[in-house]
N, C-alpha and C positions, 0 to 999 in steps of 0.2 A: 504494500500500500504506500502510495504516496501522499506525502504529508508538506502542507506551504503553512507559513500564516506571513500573513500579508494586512499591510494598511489600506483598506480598500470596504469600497460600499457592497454590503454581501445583497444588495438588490441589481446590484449590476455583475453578476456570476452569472452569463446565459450556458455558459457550459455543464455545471450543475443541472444532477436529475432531480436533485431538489436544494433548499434553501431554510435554516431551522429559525426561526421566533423562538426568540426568550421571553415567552407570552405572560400576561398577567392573566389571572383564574380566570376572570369572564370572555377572555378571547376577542376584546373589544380594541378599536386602535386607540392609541394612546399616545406619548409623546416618547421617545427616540426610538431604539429599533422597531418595536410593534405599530408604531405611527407609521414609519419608512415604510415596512413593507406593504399594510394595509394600504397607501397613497400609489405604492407602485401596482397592487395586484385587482385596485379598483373594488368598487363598492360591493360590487359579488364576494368580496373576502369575508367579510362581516358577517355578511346574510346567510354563509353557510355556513359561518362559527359558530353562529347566534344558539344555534338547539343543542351542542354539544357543551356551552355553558351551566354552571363553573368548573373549568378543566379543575381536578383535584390533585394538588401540590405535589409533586413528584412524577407526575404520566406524563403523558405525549397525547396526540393525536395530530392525521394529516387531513390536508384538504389538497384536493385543486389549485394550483397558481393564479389561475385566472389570469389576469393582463402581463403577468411576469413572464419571463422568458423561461423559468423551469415549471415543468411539467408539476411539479407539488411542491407544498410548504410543511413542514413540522412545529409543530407547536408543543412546547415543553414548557412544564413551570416549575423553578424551581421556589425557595422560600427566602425570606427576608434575613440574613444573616444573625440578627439584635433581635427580631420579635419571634423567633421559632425558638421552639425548645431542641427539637431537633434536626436542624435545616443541613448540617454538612450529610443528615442520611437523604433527606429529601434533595437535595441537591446528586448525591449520586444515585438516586432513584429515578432522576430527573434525566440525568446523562443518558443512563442506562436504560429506562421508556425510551429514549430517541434514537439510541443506536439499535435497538431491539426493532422496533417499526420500523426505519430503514430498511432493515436489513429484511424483514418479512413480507415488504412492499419490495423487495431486487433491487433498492437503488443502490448504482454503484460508485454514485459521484454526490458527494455533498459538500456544500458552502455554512459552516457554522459559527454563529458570533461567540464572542466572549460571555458565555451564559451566567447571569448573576451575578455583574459586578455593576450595575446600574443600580436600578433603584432596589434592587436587593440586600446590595452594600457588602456581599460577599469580599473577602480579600482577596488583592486577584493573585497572590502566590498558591494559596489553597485553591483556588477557584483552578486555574491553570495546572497544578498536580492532579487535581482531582478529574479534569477533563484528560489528562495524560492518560492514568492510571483506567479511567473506560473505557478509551480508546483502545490500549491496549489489551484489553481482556481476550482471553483465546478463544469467549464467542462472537469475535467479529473479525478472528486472526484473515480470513481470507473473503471476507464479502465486500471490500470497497476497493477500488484500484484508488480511488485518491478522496483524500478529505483535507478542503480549504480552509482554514482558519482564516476568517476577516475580520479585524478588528479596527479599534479606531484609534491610538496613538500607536507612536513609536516603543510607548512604556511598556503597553498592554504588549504589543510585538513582540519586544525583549521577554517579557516573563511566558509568554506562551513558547517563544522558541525554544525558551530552554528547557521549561517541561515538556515538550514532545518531540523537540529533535536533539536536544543533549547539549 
């Protein structure tokens, strides 16, 4: 498997068979990444979210891209770092739902944000080990040819590259 992280808008990944939302429970847009992608995938994103609300803290579910250039989106939620009592389990519940669907929908190309360090307030060194560590688990050893890490500073860069490429 190949592995990038890169400074780059994960709504402009058309290569990607899909594209993952670090969604908040109700599946609603809101303001940064889940804004982003809802503005790119058009109001059909919403309206097919709407009946699987409120995703529950740790799962996944997929939909349709709709106006995006990849065929599906993933929607994962993980918990609020300070208000969960137990958010680093829910957060690799959270991983682990989204590599899990992936992988049972065949996709073999995905674009995924820095999950949890917005308004979640996740720290992004555990947030970034913790994404490492479920990537690498030996139930996804051979089902992706490549997964994009896109993120938004140089910071976040630096700490994802060296939990997942050394």
């Amino acid at each position: 498997m190949k592995i990038e992280v890169i400074c780059g808008d994960i709504v402009a990944q058309p290569d990607a068979m899909a594209i993952v939302n670090s969604a908040n429970t109700y599946l609603r847009p809101s303001t940064g990444l889940a804004g982003a992608i809802h503005k790119a995938a058009g109001a059909q994103l919403a309206d097919y979210c709407a009946p699987f609300a409120p995703l529950k803290l740790g799962t996944a579910m997929i939909s349709p891209g709709f106006l995006l250039p990849n065929p599906w989106v993933i929607h994962t939620c993980a918990a609020h770092y300070h208000l969960e009592f137990n958010a680093t389990k829910i957060m690799a519940d959270a991983l682990h739902s989204m590599l899990k669907l992936a992988c049972e929908k065949k996709i073999r190309s995905l674009a995924i944000p820095a999950i949890g360090i917005g308004v979640f307030q996740f720290p992004l060194d555990l947030a970034a080990q913790m994404t490492a560590k479920a990537l690498f688990s030996p139930d996804w050893k051979e089902s992706f040819d490549w997964v994009r890490f896109c993120v938004s500073s140089p910071l976040i860069q630096d700490a994802y590259s060296v939990a997942l490429l050394g």
